[in-house]
N, C-alpha and C positions, 0 to 999 in steps of 0.2 A: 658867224651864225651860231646860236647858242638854241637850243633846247631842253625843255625841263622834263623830267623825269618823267611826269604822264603822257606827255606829249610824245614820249619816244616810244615807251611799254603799245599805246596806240596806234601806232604807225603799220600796221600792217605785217605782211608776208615773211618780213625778218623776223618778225617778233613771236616764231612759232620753234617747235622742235627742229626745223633746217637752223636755226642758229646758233644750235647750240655745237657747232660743228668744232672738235675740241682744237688746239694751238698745235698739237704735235702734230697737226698734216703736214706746217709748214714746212716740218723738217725734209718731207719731198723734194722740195722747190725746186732743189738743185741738182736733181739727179738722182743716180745710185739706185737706179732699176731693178729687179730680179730678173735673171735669164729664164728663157724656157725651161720647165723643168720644176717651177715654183708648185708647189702643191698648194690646191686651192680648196676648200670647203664651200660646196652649197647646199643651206639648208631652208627646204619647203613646209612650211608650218601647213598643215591643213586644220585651218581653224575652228572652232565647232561643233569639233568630236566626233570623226569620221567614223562611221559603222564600218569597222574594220572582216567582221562578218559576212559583209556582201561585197569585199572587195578582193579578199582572197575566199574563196570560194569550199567549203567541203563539201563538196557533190555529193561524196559518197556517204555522207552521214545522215543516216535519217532522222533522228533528233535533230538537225538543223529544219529540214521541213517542217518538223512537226510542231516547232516552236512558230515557222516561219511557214503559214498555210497558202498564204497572199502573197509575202514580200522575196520569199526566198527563191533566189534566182536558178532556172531549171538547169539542168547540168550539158543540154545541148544545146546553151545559150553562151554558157560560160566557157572561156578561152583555157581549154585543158593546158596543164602546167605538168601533173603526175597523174595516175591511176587516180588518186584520192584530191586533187586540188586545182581549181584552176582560178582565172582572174576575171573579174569583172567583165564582160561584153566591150563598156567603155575603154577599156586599157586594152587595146590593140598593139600602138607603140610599146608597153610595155611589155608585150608578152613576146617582141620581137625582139627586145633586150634582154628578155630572159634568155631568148632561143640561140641568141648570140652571144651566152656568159659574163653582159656586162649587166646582169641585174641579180641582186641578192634581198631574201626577202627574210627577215627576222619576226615570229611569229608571238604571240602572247604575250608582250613585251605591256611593263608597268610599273609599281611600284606598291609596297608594304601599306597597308592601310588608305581606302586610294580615296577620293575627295570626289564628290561627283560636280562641284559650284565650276564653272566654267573657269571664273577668276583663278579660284583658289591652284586647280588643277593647275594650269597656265601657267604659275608662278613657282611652283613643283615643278616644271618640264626647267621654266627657263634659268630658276635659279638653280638647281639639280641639289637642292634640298632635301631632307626627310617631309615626310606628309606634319609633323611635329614641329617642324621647325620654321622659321621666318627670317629669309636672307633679304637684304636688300640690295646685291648685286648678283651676278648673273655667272653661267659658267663662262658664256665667253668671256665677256668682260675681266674674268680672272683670270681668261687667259691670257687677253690683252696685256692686264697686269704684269703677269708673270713672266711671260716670255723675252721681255727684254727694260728691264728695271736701269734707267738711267742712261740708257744708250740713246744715240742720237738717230737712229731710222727706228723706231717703234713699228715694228706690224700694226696695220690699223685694219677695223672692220667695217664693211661698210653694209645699213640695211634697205633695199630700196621701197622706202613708205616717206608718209612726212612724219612719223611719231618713231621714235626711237623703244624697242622691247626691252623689257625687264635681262634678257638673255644676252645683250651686248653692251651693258652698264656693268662696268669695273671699280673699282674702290677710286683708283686714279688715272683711269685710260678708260674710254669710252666711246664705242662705234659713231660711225655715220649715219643721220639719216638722210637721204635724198631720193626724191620719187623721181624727178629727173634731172640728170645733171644740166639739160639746155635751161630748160624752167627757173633752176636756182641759180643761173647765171644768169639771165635774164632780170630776174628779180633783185640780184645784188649788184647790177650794174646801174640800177632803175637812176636817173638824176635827181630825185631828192636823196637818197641815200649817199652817190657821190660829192653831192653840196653837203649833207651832212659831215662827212668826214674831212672835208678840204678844210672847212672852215671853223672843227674842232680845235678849240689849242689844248684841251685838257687840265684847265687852272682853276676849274669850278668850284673845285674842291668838294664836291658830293661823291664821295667814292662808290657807291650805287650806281648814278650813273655813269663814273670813267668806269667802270667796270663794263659796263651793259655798250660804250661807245667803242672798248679794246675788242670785246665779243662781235662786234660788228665787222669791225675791222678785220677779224681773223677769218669771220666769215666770206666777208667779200674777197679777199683773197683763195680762202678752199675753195670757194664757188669756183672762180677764177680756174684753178688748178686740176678740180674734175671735170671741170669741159672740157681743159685744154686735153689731157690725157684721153680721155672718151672719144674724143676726134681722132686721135692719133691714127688709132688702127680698129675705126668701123667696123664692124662685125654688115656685110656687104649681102649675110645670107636671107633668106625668104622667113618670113615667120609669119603664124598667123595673126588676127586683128583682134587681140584681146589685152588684158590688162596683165596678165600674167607673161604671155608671151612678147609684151614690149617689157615688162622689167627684166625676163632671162637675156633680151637683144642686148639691153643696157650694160649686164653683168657680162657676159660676154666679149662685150668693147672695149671692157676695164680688165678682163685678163688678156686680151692681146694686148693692149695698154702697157702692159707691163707695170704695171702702180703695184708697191706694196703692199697688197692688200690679198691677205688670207681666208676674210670667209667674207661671204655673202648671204644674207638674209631676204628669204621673201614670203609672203601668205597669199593664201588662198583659201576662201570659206563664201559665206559660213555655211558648215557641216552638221548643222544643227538641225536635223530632220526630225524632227518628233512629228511632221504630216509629210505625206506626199514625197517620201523619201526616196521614192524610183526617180522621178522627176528629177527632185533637185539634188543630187547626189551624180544621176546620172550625167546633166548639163555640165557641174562643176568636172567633172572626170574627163570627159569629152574636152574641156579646155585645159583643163591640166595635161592629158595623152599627148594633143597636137602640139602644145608649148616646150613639152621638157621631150618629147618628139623632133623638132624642128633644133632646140637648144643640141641635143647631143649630136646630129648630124652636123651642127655649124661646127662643134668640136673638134666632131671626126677630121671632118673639111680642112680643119686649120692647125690637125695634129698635136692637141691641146686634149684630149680625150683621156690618155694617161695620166694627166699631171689632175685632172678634177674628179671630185667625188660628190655626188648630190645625193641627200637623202631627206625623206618624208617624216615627221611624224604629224600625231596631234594630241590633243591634253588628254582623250579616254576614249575608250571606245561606246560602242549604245550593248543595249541590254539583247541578251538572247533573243526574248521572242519579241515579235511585233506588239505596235499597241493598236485602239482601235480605231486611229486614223490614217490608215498607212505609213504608218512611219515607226519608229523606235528613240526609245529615250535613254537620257544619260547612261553608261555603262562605266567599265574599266580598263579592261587589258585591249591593246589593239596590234595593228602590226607595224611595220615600217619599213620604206622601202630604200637601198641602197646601191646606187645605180655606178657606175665606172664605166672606165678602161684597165683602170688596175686592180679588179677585187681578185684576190687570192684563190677565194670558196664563194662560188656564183650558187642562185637556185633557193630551193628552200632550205634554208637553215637548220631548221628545229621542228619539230613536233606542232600541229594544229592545237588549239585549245581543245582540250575536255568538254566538252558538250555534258556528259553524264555525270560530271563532279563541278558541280556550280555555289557558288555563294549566294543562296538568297535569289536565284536567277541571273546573278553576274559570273563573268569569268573569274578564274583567279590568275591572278599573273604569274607567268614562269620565268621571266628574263628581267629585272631589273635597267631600266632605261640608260642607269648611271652607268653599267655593264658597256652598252655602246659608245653616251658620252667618252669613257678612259678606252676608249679603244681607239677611237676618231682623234680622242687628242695624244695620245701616244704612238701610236703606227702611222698615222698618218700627217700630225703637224709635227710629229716631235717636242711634245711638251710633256713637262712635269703632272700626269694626268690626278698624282694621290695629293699633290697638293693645290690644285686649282679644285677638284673636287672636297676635297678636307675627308679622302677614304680610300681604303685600297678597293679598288672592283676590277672583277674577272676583265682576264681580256679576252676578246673572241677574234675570230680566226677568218671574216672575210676578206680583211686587207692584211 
């Protein structure tokens, strides 16, 4: 059975970002697990530009009111943290992470000349660029790169969506995408795609498409390979019915799994309130609490708590004061949250933003974002952080 080239690019559910699932999974196949013990990275994009203002809270600042006459949340609403700061109403689970040392909170965190285009920002987080400059791979991705050049088990990443981020794209090693591993097993076991490949002999001579029929191949096998793993050691705990909280089930599966795999990617948005920003800020927080709420108890549960680190960001924060649709627009500096069993220095980190020293009505940023990237990839995967980044940055002191 022979196939032409449009007819293949057409065929559907392969022919998306799950296919492009790279050849070095294969090197699994055969084993060679990590034990307990493996240090894991997850990281939660809040997409959208989460008003990081009404999320850590300055109660005690009155220039927060007075910028925020409507939107600014009252101080006996908000889940005290210190004298001067507490959290959102919504983050209940988190404030009970705080309360138990495994939550650390890094404050005004940004970068030097900061972009307010959603894109542009986005692409500043995930390549961990200058605001100046234009990478077209990512920091994980160069960490993929980096950390194991030529060897035969490669750390792989994997993200659970169907489109692959700018942030796990490496020069020559590049994440996963899968939004569910049964789905893409499913879909690559489908029987046109198996009559496809039986009946391949590869003598077409179009190199386009033996390319496009080898990519197939390699995918029905990873398909293959993250189900089988994903099954292994179900994650058996309770979780809420949302979108968020079935892809933490998923990631969860895959580190009892024991699969080579160091970080985990997932979003959650959009954070884009310029109206009605109580509402939908609130809703999104309320499903975030309960998911990464339920994720860390499954942890606890299964004594995996210490070896993971999950943490928040998003591409800016919104502007001081309200606009006049209840909501707030594009901003800069925000916060970030960094959740464990192993943080070092739990709590608030640093200092609140300045309220009284603003740009134009924007924060200015005090912690440079690259600051936590090299700290995440050196204390905690053990990686070469000045050359995946291409700079030396401070290291800080939660892990």
């Amino acid at each position: 059975m022979l196939i032409k080239r449009k007819e293949f690019i057409q065929v559907g559910s392969l022919a998306t970002a799950s296919l492009m699932l790279p050849k070095f999974l294969k090197a699994f196949e055969g084993g060679n697990l990590v034990p307990p013990g493996n240090k894991v990275v997850v990281i939660l994009q809040l997409s959208g530009g989460n008003d990081g203002l009404n999320t850590v809270i300055p109660y005690r600042n009155d220039l927060y009111y007075k910028a925020r006459p409507k939107l600014g949340i009252e101080r006996a609403k908000a889940l005290s943290l210190t004298d001067e700061v507490g959290l959102n109403p919504a983050l209940t689970g988190f404030k009970d992470l705080f309360d138990s040392g495994n939550l650390a909170i890094l404050n005004n965190v940004g970068y030097p000349n900061p972009d307010r285009s959603h894109f542009r920002s986005m692409d500043i987080w995930h390549s961990a660029s200058q605001s100046n400059q234009y990478w077209n791979t990512g920091w994980l991705g160069r960490y993929l790169d980096a950390q194991c050049k030529g060897c035969d088990h490669p750390t792989q990443a994997i993200e659970i969506d169907d489109v692959l981020s700018l942030s796990l794209k490496g020069e020559h090693i590049k994440g996963i995408a899968v939004k569910d591993p049964r789905r893409l097993y499913g879909t690559a076991n489908e029987k046109f795609f198996r009559d496809v490949m039986k009946n391949h002999t590869g003598d077409d001579g179009e190199k386009p498409v033996d390319y496009l029929y080898k990519t197939m191949a390699e995918t029905m096998s990873s398909a293959d390979y993250i189900f089988r793993q994903s099954r292994l050691h179900p994650s058996n705990a309770s979780y809420p019915k949302s979108d968020l909280a079935n892809s933490l089930k998923t990631i969860a599966s895959l580190i009892y799994s024991e699969i080579n795999t160091k970080v985990y990617y997932v979003s959650l948005g959009s954070f884009d309130t310029h109206i009605n920003q109580e509402g939908q800020q609130g809703r999104l927080f309320n499903e975030m609490n309960e998911a990464v709420s339920a994720f860390v108890k499954d942890l606890k549960d299964n004594n995996r708590f210490q070896d993971v680190l999950l943490f928040t960001f998003s591409e800016f924060g919104r502007r001081v004061s309200q606009n006049a649709s209840g909501g707030t627009d594009h901003g800069t500096a925000n916060n970030m949250f960094f959740i464990s069993g192993g943080l070092k220095q739990q709590g608030v980190l640093n200092a609140m933003p300045d309220l009284a020293d603003l740009d134009e009505g924007d924060l200015k940023f005090g912690v440079d974002f690259k600051n936590a990237y090299a700290t995440v990839l050196n204390k905690w995967l053990g990686a070469d952080d000045r050359l995946i980044l291409s700079g030396k940055y401070d290291q800080l002191n939660f892990i």
